[in-house]
C-alpha positions, 0 to 999 in steps of 0.5 A: 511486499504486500501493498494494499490499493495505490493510486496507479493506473492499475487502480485507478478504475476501482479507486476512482470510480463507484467503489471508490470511497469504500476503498479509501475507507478501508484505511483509517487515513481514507486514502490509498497509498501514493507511489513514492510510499510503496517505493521508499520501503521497496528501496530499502529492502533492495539495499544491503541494510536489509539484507536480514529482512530476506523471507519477511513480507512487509504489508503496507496497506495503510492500517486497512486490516483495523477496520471496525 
């Protein structure tokens, strides 16, 4: 799992502070990612449906990588 900034204490400092809008606007949505949409994906790898996803990385960071 590679998951760009979530609002979590971890990060909230950096997300809410001077930085802030230069973290949000890393990602076309201008948000960082909620809990529940690291959570969901986290679930499914962890359950037998994914069982030949073994090895993969999932990157859920909100499309950040498309910056101009």
């Amino acid at each position: 799992m590679a998951p760009g900034f979530v609002d979590t204490e971890m990060a909230a400092e950096r997300v809410n502070g001077p930085d802030g809008d230069q973290v949000r606007a890393q990602s076309p949505f201008n948000r960082v990612a909620r809990p529940e949409e690291i959570a969901a994906p986290v679930v499914y790898l962890a359950s037998p449906g994914a069982e030949w996803a073994s090895g993969t990385i999932v990157d859920l960071n909100g499309a950040s990588y498309l910056r101009p």
